[in-house]
C-alpha positions in Angstrom: 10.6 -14.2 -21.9 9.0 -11.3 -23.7 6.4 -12.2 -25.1 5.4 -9.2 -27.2 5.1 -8.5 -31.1 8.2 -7.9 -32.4 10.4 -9.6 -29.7 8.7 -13.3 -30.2 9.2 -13.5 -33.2 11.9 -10.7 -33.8 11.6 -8.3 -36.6 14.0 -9.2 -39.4 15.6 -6.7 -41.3 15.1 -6.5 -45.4 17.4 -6.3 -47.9 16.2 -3.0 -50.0 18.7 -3.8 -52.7 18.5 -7.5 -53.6 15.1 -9.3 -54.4 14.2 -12.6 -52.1 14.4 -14.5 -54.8 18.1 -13.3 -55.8 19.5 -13.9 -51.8 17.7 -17.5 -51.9 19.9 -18.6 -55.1 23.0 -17.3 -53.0 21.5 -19.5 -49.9 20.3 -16.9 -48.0 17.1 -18.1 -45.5 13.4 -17.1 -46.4 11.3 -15.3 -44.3 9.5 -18.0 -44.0 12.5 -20.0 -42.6 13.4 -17.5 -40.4 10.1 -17.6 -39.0 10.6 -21.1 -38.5 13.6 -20.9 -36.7 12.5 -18.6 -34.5 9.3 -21.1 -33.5 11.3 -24.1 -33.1 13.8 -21.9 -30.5 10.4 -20.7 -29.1 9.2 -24.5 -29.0 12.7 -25.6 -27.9 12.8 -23.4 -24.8 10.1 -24.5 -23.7 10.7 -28.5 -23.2 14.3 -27.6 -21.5 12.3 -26.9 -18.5 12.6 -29.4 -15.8 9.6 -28.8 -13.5 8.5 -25.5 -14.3 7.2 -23.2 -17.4 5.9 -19.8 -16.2 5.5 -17.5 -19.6 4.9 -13.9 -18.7 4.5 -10.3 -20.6 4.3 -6.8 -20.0 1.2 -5.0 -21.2 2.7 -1.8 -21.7 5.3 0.0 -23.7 5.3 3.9 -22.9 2.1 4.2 -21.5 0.9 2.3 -24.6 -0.9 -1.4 -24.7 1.2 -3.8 -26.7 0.5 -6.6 -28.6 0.8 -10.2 -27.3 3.1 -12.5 -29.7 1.6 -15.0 -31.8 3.8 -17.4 -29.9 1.4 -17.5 -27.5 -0.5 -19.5 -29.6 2.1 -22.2 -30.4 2.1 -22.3 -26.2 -1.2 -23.1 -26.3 -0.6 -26.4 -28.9 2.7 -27.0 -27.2 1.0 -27.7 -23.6 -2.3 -29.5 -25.5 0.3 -32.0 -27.3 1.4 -32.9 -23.5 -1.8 -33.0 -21.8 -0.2 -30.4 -19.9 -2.6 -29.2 -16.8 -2.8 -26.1 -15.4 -1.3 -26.1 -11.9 -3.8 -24.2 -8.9 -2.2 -21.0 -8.5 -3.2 -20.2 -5.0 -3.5 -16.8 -6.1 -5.6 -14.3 -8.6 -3.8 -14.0 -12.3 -4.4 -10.1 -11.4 -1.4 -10.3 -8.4 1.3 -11.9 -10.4 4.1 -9.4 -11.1 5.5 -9.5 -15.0 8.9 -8.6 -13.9 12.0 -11.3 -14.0 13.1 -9.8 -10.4 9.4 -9.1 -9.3 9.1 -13.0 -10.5 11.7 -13.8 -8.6 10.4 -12.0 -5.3 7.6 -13.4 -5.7 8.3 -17.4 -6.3 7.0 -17.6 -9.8 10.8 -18.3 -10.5 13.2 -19.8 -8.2 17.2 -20.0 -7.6 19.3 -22.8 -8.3 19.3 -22.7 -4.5 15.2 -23.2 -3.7 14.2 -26.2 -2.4 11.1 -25.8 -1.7 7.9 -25.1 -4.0 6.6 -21.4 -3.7 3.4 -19.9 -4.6 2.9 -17.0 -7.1 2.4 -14.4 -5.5 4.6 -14.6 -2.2 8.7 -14.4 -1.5 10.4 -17.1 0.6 9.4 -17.2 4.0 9.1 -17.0 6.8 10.2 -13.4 6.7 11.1 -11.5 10.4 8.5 -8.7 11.2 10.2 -6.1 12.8 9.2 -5.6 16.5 8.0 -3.4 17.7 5.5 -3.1 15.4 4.5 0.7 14.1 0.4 0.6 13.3 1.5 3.2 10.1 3.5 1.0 8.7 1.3 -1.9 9.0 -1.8 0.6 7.6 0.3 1.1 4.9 0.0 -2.6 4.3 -3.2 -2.6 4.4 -3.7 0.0 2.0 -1.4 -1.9 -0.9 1.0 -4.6 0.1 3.3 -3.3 -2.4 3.6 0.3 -0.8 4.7 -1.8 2.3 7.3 -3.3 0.5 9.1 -0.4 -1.6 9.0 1.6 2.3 10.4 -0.6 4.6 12.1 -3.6 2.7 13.5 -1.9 -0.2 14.0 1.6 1.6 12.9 3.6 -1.4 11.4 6.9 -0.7 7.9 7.5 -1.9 8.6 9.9 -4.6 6.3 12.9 -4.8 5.1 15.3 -7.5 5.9 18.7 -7.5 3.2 21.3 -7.1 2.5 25.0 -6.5 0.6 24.7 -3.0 1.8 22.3 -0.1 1.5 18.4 -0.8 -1.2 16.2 1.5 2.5 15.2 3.6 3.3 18.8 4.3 -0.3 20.3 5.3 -0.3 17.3 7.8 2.9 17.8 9.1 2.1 21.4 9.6 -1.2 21.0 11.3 0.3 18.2 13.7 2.9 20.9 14.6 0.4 24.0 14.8 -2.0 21.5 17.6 0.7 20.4 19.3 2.5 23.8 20.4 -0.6 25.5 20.7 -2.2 23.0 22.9 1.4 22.7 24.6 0.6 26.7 25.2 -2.5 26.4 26.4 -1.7 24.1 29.2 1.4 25.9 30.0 1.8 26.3 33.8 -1.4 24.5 35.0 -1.8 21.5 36.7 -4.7 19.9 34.7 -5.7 20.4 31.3 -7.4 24.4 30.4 -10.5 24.0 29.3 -11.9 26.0 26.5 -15.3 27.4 26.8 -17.1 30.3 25.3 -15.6 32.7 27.4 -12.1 31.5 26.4 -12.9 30.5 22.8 -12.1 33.9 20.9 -8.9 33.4 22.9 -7.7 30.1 22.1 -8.5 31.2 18.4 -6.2 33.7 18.6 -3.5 31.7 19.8 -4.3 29.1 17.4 -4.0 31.7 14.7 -0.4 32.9 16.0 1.3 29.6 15.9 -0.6 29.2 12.5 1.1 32.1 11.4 4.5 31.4 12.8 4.5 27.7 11.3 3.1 28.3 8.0 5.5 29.0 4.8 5.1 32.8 4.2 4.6 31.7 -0.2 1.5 29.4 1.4 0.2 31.1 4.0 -2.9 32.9 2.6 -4.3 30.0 1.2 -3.5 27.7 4.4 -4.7 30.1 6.9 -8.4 29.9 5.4 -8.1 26.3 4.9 -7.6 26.2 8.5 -9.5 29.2 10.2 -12.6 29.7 7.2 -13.2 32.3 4.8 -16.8 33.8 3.3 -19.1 31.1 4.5 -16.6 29.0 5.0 -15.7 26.9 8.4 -12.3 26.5 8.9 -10.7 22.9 11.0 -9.3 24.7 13.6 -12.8 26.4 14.8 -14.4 23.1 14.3 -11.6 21.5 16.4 -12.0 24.1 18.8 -16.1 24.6 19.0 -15.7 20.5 19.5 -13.4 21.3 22.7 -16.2 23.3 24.2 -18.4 20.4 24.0 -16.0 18.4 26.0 -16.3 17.6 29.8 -13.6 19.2 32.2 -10.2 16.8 31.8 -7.7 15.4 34.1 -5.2 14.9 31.4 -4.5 15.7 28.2 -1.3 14.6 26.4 -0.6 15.5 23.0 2.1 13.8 20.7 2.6 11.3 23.3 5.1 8.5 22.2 4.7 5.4 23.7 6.4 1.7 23.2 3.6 -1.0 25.1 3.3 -4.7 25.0 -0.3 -5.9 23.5 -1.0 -9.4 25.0 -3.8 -11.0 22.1 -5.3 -14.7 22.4 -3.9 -16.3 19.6 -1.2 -14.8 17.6 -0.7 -15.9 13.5 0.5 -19.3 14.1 -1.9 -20.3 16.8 0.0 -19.1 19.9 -2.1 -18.5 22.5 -1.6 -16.6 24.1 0.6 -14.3 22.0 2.1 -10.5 23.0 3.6 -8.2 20.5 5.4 -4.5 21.2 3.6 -2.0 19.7 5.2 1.6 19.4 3.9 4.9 17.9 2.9 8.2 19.1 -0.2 9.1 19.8 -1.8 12.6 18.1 -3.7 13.3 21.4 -4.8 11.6 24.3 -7.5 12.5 26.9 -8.5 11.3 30.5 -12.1 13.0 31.3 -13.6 13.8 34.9 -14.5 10.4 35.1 -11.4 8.7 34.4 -12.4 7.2 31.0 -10.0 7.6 28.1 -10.4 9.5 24.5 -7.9 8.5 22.3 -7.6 10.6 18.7 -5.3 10.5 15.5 -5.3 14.3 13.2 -6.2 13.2 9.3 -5.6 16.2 7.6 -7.3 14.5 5.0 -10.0 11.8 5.1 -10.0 9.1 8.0 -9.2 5.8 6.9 -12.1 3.2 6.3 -12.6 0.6 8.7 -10.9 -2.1 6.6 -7.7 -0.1 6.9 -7.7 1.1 9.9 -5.3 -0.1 12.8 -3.3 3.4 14.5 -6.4 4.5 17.1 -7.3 1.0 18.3 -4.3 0.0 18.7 -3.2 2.7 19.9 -6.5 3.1 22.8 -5.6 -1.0 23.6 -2.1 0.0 24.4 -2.3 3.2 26.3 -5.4 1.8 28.5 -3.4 -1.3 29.6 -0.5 0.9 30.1 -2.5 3.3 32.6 -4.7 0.7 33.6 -7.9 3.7 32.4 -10.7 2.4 30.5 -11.1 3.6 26.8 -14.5 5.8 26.2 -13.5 6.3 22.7 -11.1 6.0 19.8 -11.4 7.8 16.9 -10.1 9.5 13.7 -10.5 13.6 13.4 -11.0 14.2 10.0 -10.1 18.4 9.3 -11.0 17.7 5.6 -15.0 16.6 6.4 -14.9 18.0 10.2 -16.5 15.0 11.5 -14.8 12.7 13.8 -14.8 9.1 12.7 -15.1 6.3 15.5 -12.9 3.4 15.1 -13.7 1.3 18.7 -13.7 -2.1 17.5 -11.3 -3.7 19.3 -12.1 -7.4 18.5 -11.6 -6.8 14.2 -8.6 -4.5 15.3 -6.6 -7.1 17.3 -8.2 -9.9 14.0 -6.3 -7.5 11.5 -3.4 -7.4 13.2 -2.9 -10.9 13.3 -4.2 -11.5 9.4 -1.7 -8.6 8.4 1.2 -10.0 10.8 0.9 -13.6 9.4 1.0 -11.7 5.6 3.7 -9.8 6.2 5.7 -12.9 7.7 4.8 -14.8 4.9 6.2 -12.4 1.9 2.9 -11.6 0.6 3.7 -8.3 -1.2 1.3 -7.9 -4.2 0.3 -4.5 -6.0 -3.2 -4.8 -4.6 -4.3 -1.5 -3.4 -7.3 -1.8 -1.3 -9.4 1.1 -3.4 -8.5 1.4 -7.1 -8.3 5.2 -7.0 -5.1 4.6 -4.8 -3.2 4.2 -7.7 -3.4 7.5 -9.7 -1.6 9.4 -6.5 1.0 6.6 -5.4 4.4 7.6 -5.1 5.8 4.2 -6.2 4.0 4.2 -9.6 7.6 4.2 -11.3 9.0 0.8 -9.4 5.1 -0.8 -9.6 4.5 -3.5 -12.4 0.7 -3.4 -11.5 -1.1 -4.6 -14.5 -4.0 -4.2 -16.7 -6.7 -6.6 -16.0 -8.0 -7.9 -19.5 -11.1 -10.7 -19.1 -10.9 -13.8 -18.8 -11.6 -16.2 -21.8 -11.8 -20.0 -21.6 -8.9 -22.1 -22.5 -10.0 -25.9 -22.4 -7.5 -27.7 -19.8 -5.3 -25.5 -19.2 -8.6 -22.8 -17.7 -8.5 -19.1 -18.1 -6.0 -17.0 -20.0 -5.2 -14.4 -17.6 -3.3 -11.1 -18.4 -0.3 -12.2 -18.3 0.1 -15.5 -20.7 -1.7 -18.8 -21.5 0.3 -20.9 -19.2 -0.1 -19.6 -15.2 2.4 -22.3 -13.6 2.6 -26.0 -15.7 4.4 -28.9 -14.4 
């Protein structure tokens, strides 16, 4: 149910050319009576329930708050009159949907069909993960449930906003392809990896700078090429990228865009399996084996690295491609061209931890629009299909506990 001003109770439309007092002589009801009416269907719905009364509302109308119905209210004396109890949630207020399909998907209503009780919060379960697993995808997760969901269950497209200069997607996409041919170049016709040194460097740049230049959209390419080689005072990624190479021990191997498809055995898998091995597939931005046969594992960011709470592709993809070659990893970490620092992500032991937490998640339905950093939301692509809501406080309510932002009544027997 709406419960909004004007659709609980609706508006009633006036008569502009007979007084009230003229159209009750004739029979006609009062406003008073209509409002009546309209409280005692209100009131009525509510006791038809057999089990369940979950009241919901949406907060806004075109970008602008609405007003809760004064309905709400009469809920509140309706559920005291039955010592009605507020039943645990098993969830914060803040991740219930307002939607009647979002409440659906997410158990706060059930079919005709459902058997079994279901949490706010989370679909029926179990659902099947789809092996093998891709470590964007389950980042994605990580990052909002809800992304996760409108990508790979619903299949909708993350809708972008048009702009003048290339989106965040594209200058990735472009700079993945610019390293990869280059490098590809580099190598071409040798046994072993080139190195880069000093004497090589302005070489390498130059090459670097031609692929640019061939990849790049001719409308973009003046602004792109000093994002990537520098301007006035300015240090572009691909020097960084490039000084950083020089620093680098002689390699036996480097591979670059290397796809791969690897079992990961773990100790104890979601359900308490032990022990428990999931495919893992993805490809890997670049790979290196040094002198000593240790192995440096890196993923491009053409923006900021991930923090370490969202972070799955480079471990997971170092624990895969060391058990596959049977090489020890030295080091796993993000290369971020925006801050030209490389980030390490080597924890293994937390990696393999949020695999399983986010495996077990998925499996179970759990979906909610809960981005893991607010700021998330102002750039998401799936604002338009997202019913995240406004988070009012919390007031007391007696027995029935908090009022949260989405009704008086969370989920009453």
């Amino acid at each position: 149910m709406g419960l909004n001003e004007d659709e609980w109770p609706e508006r009633f439309e006036r008569n502009i050319f007979y007084p009230q007092w003229l159209l009750r002589e004739f029979g006609f009801p009062s406003d008073r009576d209509l409002l009546a009416g309209e409280r005692r269907r209100f009131l009525g719905l509510l006791d038809l329930a057999g089990k369940n009364v979950v009241l919901f509302r949406h907060q806004l109308e075109d970008e602008i708050p609405t007003v809760p119905s004064p309905f709400l209210e009469d809920a509140r004396s309706w559920a005291l009159e039955r010592k009605v109890t507020e039943a645990p949630l098993g969830t914060v207020l803040a991740e219930i949907v307002v939607s009647r399909s979002d409440a659906l998907r997410r158990g706060l209503l059930s079919s005709e069909s459902a058997t079994v009780p279901r949490r706010p919060g989370h679909v029926e379960g179990p659902l099947a993960v789809p092996e093998p697993i891709s470590p964007t995808a389950f980042e994605l997760y990580l990052r909002c449930p809800f992304k996760y969901y409108s990508r790979y269950l619903l299949g909708i497209e993350e809708e972008e906003e048009v702009e003048e200069q290339l989106s965040p997607l594209e200058r990735g996409r472009i700079l993945h392809e610019i390293l990869q041919e280059a490098f590809a170049e580099w190598d071409r016709g040798r046994s072993s990896p080139r190195a880069i040194d000093p004497e090589s460097y302005d070489e390498a740049l130059a090459l670097f700078r031609r692929m640019a230049l061939a990849s790049l959209p001719p409308e973009h390419r003046a602004i792109e090429m000093e994002r990537l080689f520098g301007g006035a005072g300015e240090p572009g990624a691909i020097p960084w990228l490039l000084r950083r190479e020089m620093g680098q021990s002689a390699l036996r191997e480097r591979l670059v865009e290397h796809a791969f498809s690897s079992p990961l055995r773990l100790e104890e898998g979601p359900r308490g399996e032990k022990p428990w091995y999931v495919r893992i597939q993805g490809r890997i931005d670049r790979a290196d084996v040094d002198g000593k046969g240790l192995l440096h594992v890196y993923d491009y960011k053409s923006g900021r690295a991930p923090g370490e709470a969202v972070a799955l592709q480079v471990p997971l993809y170092a624990m895969c491609l060391s058990s596959e070659r049977g090489v020890p990893v030295k080091e796993a970490a993000y290369l971020s061209f925006r801050d030209r620092k490389a980030i390490s992500r080597g924890d293994f032991e937390k990696a393999k931890a949020l695999l399983t937490r986010t495996y077990g998640a998925i499996r179970e339905g759990r979906f909610a629009p809960a981005p893991y950093q607010e700021h998330l939301c102002a750039s998401c692509g799936y604002a338009m299909v997202c019913r995240k809501e406004i988070v009012e406080p919390l007031e007391p309510l007696g027995p029935l506990g908090p009022l949260g932002p989405l009704g008086p009544l969370g989920d009453v027997p």
